[in-house]
Structures are given as structure tokens and as C-alpha cells.
PAZAPA-4460 file (N, C-alpha, C; in steps of 0.05 Angstrom, whole numbers, plus 32768, in hexadecimal, padded with zeros to 4 digits):
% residues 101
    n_x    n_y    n_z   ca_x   ca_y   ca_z    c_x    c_y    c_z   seq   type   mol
   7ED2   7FC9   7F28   7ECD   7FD7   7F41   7EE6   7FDF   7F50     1      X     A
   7EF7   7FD6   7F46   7F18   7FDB   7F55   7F2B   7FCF   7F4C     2      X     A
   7F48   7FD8   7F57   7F64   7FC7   7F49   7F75   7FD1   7F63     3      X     A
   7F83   7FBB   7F60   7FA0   7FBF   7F73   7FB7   7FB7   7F62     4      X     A
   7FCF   7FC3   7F63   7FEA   7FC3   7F5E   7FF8   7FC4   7F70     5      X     A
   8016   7FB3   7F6B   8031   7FB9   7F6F   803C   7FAA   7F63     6      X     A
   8053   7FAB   7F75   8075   7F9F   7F66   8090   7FA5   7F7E     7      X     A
   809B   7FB0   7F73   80AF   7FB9   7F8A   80BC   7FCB   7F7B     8      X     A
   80B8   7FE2   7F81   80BB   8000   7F76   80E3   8004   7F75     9      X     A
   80EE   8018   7F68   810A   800B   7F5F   8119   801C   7F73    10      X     A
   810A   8033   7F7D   8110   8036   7F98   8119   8026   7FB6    11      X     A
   80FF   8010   7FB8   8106   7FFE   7FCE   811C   7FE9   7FCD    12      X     A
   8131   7FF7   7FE1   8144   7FED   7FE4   8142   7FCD   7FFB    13      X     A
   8125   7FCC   8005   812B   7FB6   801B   8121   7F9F   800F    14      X     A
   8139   7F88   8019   8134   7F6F   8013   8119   7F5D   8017    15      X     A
   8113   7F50   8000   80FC   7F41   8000   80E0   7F50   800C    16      X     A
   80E4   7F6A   7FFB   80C5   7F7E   8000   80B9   7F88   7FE6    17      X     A
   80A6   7F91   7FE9   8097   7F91   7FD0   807E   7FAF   7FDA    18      X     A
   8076   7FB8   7FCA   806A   7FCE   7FC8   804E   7FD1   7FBD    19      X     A
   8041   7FD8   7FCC   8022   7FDC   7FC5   8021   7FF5   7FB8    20      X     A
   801B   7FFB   7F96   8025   8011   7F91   800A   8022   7F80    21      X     A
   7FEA   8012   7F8A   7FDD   801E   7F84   7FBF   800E   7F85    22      X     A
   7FAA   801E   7F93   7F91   8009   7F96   7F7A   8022   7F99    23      X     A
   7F69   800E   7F89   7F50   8029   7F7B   7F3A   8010   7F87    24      X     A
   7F1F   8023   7F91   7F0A   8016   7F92   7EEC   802A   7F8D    25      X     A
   7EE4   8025   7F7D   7ECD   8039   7F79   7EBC   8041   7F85    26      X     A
   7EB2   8057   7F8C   7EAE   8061   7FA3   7E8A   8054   7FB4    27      X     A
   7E81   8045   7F99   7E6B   803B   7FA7   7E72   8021   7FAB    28      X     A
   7E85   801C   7FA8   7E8E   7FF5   7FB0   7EA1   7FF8   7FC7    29      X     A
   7EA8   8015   7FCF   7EB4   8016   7FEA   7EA5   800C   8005    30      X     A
   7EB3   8008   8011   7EA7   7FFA   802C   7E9D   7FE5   8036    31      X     A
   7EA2   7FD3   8013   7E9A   7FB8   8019   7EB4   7FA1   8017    32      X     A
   7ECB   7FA4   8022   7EE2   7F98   802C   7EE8   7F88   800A    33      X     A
   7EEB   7FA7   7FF6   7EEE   7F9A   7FDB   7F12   7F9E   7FDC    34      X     A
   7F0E   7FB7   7FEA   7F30   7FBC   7FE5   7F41   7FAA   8000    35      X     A
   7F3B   7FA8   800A   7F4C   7F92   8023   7F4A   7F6F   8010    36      X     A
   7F37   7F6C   8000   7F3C   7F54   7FEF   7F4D   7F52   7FDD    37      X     A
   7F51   7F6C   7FD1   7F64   7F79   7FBE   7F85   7F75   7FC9    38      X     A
   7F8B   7F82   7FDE   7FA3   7F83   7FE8   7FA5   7F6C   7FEC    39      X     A
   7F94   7F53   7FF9   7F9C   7F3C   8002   7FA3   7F27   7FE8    40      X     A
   7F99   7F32   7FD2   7FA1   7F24   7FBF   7FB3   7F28   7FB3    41      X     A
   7FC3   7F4A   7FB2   7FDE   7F4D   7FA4   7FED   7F43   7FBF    42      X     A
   7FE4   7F44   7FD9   8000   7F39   7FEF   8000   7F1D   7FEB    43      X     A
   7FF2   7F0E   7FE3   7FF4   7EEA   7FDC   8007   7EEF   7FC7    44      X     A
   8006   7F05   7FB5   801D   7EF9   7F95   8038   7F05   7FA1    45      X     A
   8039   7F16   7FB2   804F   7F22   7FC8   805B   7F10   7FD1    46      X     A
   8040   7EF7   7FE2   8052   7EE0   7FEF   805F   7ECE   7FE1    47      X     A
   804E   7ECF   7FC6   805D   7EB3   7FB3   8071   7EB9   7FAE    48      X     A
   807F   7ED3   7FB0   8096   7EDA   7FA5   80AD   7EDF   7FBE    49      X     A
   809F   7EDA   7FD1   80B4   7ED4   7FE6   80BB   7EF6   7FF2    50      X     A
   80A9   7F09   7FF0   80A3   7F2B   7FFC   8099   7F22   801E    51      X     A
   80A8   7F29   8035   80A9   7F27   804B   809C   7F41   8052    52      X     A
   809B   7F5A   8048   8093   7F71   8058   8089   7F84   8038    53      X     A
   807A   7F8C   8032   805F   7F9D   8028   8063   7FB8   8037    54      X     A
   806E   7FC9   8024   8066   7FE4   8021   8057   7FF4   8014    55      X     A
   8048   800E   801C   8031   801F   8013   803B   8039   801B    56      X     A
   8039   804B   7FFF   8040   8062   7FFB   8027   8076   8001    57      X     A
   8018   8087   8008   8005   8094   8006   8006   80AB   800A    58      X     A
   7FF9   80C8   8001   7FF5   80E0   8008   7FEE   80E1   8029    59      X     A
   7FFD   80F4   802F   7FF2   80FD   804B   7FD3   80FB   8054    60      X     A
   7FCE   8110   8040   7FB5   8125   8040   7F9C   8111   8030    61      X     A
   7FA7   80F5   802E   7F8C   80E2   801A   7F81   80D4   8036    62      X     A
   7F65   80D9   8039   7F5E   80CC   804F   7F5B   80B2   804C    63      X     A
   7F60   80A7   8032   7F6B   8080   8031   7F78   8074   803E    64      X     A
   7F84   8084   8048   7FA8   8078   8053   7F97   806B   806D    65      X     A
   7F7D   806B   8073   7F74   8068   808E   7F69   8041   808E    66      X     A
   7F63   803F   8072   7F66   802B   8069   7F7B   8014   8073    67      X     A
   7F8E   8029   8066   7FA7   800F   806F   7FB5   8006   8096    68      X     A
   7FAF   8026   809D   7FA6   8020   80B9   7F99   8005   80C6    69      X     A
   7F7F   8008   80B8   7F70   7FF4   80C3   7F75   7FDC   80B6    70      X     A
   7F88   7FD5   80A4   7F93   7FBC   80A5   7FA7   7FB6   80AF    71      X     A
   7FAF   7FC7   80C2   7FC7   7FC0   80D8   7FDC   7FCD   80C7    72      X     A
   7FE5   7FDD   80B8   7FFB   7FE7   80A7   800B   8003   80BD    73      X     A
   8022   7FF6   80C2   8036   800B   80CF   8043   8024   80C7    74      X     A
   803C   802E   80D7   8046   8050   80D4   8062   8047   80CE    75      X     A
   8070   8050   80B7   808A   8046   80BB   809E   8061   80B1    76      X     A
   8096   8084   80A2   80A2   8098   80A7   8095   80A4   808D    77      X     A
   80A2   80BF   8088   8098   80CD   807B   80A5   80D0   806A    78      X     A
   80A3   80DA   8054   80B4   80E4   8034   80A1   80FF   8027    79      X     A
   80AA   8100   8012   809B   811A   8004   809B   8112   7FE1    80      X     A
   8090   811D   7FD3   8092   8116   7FBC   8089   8132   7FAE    81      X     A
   8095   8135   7F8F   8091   8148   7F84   807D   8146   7F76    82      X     A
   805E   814F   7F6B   8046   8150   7F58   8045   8166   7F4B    83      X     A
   8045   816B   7F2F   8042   8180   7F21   804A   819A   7F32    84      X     A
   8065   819A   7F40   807A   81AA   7F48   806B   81B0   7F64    85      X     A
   805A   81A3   7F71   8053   81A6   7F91   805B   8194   7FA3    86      X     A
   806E   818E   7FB2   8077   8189   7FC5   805C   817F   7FD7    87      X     A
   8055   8160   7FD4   8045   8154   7FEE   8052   813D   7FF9    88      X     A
   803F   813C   8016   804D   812B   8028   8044   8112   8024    89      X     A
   8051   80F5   8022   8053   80DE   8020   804A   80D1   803A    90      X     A
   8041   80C3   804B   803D   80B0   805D   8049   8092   804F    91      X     A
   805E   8082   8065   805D   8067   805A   8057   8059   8072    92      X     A
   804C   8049   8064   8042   8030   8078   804D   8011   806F    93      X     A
   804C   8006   8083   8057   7FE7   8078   804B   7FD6   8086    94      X     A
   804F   7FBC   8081   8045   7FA1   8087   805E   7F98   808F    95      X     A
   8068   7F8F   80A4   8079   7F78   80A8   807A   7F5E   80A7    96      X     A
   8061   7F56   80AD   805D   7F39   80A3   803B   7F38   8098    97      X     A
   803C   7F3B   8080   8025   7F3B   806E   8013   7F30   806F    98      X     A
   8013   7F0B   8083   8008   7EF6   8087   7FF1   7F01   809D    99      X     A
   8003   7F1A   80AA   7FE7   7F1F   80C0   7FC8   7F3A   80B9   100      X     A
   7FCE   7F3E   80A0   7FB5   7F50   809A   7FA6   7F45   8094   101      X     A
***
């Protein structure tokens, strides 16, 4: 019905952080707090490893990102990324202390 991923992408330069780098939930198992169980279980293997702050990469234009909103995830700036030579906009969001979502 769903999967979550990360790691800490070879980009992220900040100490003791880790990266949420991908979470699927099917669209009829949405809405039942499958994917907030999901994240809370890759941020526990985050904590075992001693990850203080959780970052999330997302499309602008994906109305998911509203998701991470509502688990308290901080506006934290913008980037862009290249897709089969189109130029889209990135939203990041973070967690500063993971313990509170």
C-alpha cells in the first residue's frame, strides 16, 4: 500500500541530517495517516543513527508537499532541478527536531 525512503543524499552537506528522499501511498489508502506512520518510522532509524534535523525535497507544483506541511515541516528555500531537460522548481522543507512530528 506504500514505502518510504531515505538516507542522506551526497549533496547534504549538514551535520547529523538525513533526507527523506521518497514516499508513495496508494491513492485509495490515502487519508488514512498511512504515510505520517511511514515517515515516523524512517525518522526513528534517522534517530538511531543520531540525524538531528530531516530534510524533504519536493516539486513545487505536487500538491503532496501539503502533507509535509501538516506535519509541521519548515519552509526552509527553494532550488530547481533539471527533468528530461525541463527546468522545475524544488520546495525544501525540514524538520529540526524530528522528535516533535
Amino acid at each position: 500500500m506504500g514505502f518510504a525512503d531515505g538516507g542522506k543524499r551526497e549533496t547534504n552537506q549538514v551535520k547529523n541530517s538525513g533526507d527523506l528522499t521518497s514516499i508513495y501511498v496508494l491513492e485509495e489508502y490515502q487519508g488514512q495517516g498511512i504515510g505520517k506512520k511511514l515517515v515516523d518510522k524512517l525518522v526513528a532509524h534517522f534517530q538511531e543513527r543520531g540525524f538531528q534535523k530531516v530534510f524533504v525535497e519536493i516539486l513545487e507544483d505536487n500538491k503532496s508537499r501539503f502533507f509535509y506541511e501538516k506535519m509541521n515541516a519548515i519552509f526552509s528555500g527553494k532550488t530547481t532541478v533539471v527533468i528530461q531537460g525541463e527546468e522545475l522548481n524544488l520546495i525544501i522543507y525540514e524538520w529540526e527536531n524530528p522528535n516533535l512530528f
